[in-house]
C-alpha positions in Angstrom: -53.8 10.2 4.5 -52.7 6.6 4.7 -52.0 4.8 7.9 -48.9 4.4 7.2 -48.6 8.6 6.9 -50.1 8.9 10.3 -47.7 6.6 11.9 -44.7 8.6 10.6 -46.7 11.8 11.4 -46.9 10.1 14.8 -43.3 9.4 15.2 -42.4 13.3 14.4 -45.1 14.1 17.2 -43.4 11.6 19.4 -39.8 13.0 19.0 -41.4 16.6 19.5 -43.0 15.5 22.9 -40.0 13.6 24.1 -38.1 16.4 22.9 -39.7 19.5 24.7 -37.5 21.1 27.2 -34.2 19.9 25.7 -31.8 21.8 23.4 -32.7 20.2 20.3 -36.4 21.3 20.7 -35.2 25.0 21.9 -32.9 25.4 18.4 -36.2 23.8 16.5 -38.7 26.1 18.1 -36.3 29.2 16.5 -37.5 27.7 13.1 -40.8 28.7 11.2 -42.9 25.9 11.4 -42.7 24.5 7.6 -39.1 24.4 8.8 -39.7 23.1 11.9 -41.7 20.1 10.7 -39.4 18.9 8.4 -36.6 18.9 11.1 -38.8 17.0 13.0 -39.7 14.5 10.4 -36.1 14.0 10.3 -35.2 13.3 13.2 -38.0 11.1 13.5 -36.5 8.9 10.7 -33.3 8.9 12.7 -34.8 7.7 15.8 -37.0 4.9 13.9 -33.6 3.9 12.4 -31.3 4.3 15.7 -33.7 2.2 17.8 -33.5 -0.8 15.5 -29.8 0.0 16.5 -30.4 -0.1 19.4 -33.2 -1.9 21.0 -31.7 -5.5 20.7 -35.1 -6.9 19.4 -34.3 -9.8 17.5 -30.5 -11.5 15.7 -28.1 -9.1 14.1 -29.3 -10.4 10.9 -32.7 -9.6 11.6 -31.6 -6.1 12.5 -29.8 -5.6 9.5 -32.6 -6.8 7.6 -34.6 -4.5 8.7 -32.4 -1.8 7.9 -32.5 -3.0 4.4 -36.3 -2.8 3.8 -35.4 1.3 5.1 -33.3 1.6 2.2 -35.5 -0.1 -0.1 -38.3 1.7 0.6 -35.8 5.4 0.4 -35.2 4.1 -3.1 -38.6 3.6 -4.0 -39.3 7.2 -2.7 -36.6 8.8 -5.0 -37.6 6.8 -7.7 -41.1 8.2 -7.8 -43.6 6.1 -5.5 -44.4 6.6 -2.4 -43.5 3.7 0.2 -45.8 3.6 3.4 -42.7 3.4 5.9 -41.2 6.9 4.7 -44.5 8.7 2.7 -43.7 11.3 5.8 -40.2 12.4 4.4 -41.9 12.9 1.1 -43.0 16.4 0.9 -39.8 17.7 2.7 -37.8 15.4 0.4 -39.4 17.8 -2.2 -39.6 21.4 -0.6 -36.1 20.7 0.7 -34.3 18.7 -2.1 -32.8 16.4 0.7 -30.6 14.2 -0.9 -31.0 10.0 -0.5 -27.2 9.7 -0.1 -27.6 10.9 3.4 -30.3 9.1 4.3 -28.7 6.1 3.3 -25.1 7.2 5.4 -27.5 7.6 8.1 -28.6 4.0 7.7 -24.6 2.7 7.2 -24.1 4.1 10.6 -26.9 2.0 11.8 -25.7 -1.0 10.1 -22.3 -0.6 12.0 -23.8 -0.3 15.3 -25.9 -3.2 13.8 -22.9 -5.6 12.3 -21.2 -5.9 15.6 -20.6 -4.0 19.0 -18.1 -0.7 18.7 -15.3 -1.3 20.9 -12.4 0.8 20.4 -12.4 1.7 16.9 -9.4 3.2 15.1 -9.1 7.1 14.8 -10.5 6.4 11.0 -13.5 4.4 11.8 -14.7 6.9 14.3 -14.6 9.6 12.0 -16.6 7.8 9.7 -19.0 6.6 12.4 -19.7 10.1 13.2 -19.6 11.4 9.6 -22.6 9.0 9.2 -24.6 8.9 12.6 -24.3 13.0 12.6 -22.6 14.6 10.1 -25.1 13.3 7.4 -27.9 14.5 9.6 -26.1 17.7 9.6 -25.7 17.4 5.8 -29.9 16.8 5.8 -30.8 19.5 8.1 -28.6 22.4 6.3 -30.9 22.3 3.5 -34.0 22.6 5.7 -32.2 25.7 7.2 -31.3 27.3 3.5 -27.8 27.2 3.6 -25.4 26.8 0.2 -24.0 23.4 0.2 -20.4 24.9 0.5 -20.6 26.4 3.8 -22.9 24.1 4.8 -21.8 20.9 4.1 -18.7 21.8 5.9 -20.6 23.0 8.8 -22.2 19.5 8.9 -18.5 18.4 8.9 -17.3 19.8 11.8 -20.8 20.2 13.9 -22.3 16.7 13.2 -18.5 15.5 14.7 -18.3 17.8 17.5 -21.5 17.2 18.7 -21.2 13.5 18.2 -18.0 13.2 20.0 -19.2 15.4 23.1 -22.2 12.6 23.7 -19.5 9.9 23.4 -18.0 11.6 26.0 -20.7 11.9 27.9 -22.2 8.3 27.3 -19.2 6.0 28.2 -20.8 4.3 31.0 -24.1 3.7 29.3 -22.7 2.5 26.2 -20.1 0.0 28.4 -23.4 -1.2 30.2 -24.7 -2.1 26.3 -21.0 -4.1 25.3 -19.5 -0.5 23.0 -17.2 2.0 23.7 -16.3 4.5 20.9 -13.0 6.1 22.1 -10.1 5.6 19.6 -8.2 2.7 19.8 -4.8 4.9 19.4 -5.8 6.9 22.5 -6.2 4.3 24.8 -3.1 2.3 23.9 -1.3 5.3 24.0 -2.4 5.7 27.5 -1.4 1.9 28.7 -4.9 0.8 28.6 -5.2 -3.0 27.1 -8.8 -4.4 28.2 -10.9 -5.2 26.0 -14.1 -5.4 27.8 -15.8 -1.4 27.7 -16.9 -1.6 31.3 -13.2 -2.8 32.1 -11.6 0.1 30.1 -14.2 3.0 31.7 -13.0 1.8 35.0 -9.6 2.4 34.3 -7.5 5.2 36.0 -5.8 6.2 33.0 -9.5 6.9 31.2 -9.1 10.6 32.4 -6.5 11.2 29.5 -7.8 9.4 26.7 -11.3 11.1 27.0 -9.2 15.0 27.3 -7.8 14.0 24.2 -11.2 12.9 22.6 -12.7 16.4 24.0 -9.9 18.7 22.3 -10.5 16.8 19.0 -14.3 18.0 19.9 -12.9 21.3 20.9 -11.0 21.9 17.2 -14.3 20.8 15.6 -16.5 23.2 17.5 -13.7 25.5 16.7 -13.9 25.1 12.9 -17.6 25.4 13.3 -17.8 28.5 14.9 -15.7 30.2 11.8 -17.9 28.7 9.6 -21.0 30.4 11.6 -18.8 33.7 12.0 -18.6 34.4 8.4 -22.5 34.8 8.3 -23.0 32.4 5.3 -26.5 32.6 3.9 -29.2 30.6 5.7 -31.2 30.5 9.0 -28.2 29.7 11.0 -29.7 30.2 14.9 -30.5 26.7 15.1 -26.9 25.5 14.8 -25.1 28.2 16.6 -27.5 27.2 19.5 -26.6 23.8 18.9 -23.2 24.9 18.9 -23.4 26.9 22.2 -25.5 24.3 24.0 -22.9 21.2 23.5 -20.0 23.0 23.9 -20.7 24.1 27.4 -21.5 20.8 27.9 -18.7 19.7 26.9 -16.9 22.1 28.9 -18.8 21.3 32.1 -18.2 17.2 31.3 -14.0 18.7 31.5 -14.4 20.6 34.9 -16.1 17.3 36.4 -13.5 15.2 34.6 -13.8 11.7 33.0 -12.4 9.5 35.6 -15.1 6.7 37.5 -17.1 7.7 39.2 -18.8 9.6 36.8 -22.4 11.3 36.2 -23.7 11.9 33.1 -23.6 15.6 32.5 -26.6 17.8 31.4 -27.6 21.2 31.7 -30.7 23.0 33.4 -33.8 24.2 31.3 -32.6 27.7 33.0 -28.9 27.6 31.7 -30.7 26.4 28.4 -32.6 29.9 28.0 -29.6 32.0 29.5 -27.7 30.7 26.7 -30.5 31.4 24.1 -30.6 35.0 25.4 -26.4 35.0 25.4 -26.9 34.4 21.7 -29.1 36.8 20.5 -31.4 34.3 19.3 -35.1 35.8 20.0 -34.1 39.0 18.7 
């Protein structure tokens, strides 16, 4: 094994340690481990890729650059080599058949966090924001889990959103402290609300409303997902229906507090994580 393989094996073990306790790890611990591992190895390319995002180290070009050597070296990997930076992802790329166009939506999402700071977007650029930050990850980890591409690239659909839009929610004030703020521009002129500074808009009485409305747009997607998972489609499907269960609890507890300042980021206990494994059936 390479270096380079044992710093990407690293970065899996990393996610799994930082992981341990929360909801994610509980709905990857339902999975065998061959399973498990390549879940983990994505999600370890999504945080390598989100904290270039994310970290601020170094210009927006520089960022962006380094986003591009990420694709390159993806292209290399499907084109038959074996690129240090992502030789990890190569024998799930295999066993899996997980496809580079969703890596590489993964990495657009990036680039628009990357190309300038979200403030407001329009109801259509959200939508694709999330399709690419978590319905592509969806996209990825439905073939880990087994699941025809029918049912399960609509799952991603309406999870990846739902679950996306539920952590917007319940990250306002920490992205305004960074200079973004991903509620729909529609929403918050609707509501009166004309700053354009994120920490000025969060502050705002009227907030309340616009981030209801973001939550019942979460609600329908959770909604849509929860038919999907209903029909029974082929697959190991525990993993998302805990996913599923776990964020839209949160969701509803994020509601009962409401959105208006002062807020506290909402989160649930490692008890009411295991009551809601239980609830679902999922160890049995």
């Amino acid at each position: 094994m390479t270096n380079a393989e044992n710093i990407g094996g690293a970065a899996a073990a990393a996610v799994q340690k930082k992981a341990a306790g929360s909801s994610f790890y509980l709905a990857m611990r339902l999975m065998p481990r061959e399973e498990r591992d390549a879940m983990f190895a994505i999600y370890a390319f999504c945080r390598k890729v989100d904290d270039i995002a994310d970290d601020g180290v170094g210009t927006r070009p520089e960022r962006h650059e380094k986003l591009e050597q990420w694709r390159a070296d993806l292209a290399g990997l499907y084109a038959g080599g074996k690129p240090p930076r992502v030789a990890f992802l190569a024998p799930h790329v295999t066993a899996y058949g997980l496809r580079l166009e969703d890596f590489i939506a993964v990495l657009d999402g990036m680039d628009m966090d990357v190309a300038e700071d979200i403030v407001a977007p329009d109801l259509a650029t959200l939508d694709l924001y999330c399709d690419r930050v978590a319905s592509a990850v969806g996209r990825l980890s439905i073939k880990v889990f087994g699941m025809d591409e029918g049912p399960g690239f609509d799952l991603a659909h309406h999870l990846g959103r739902a679950l996306q839009l539920t952590n917007i929610l319940r990250d306002i004030d920490e992205d305004a402290a960074i200079g973004r703020l991903y509620l729909p521009r529609e929403y918050l002129q609707e509501a009166g609300i004309t700053a354009l500074d994120p920490k000025a808009i969060v502050a705002s009485p009227c907030i309340d409303g616009v981030c209801r409305r973001v939550a019942k747009l979460a609600h329908h997607h959770y909604d849509e997902a929860q038919r999907i998972l209903a029909a029974r489609p082929r697959g190991r499907i525990k993993t998302p229906r805990l996913m599923g269960a776990v964020y839209s609890e949160i969701l509803a507890a994020s509601e009962a507090q409401g959105f208006a300042a002062p807020r506290r980021r909402v989160s649930l206990p490692k008890t009411r994580l295991l009551s809601l494994v239980l609830r679902q059936g999922l160890f049995s």
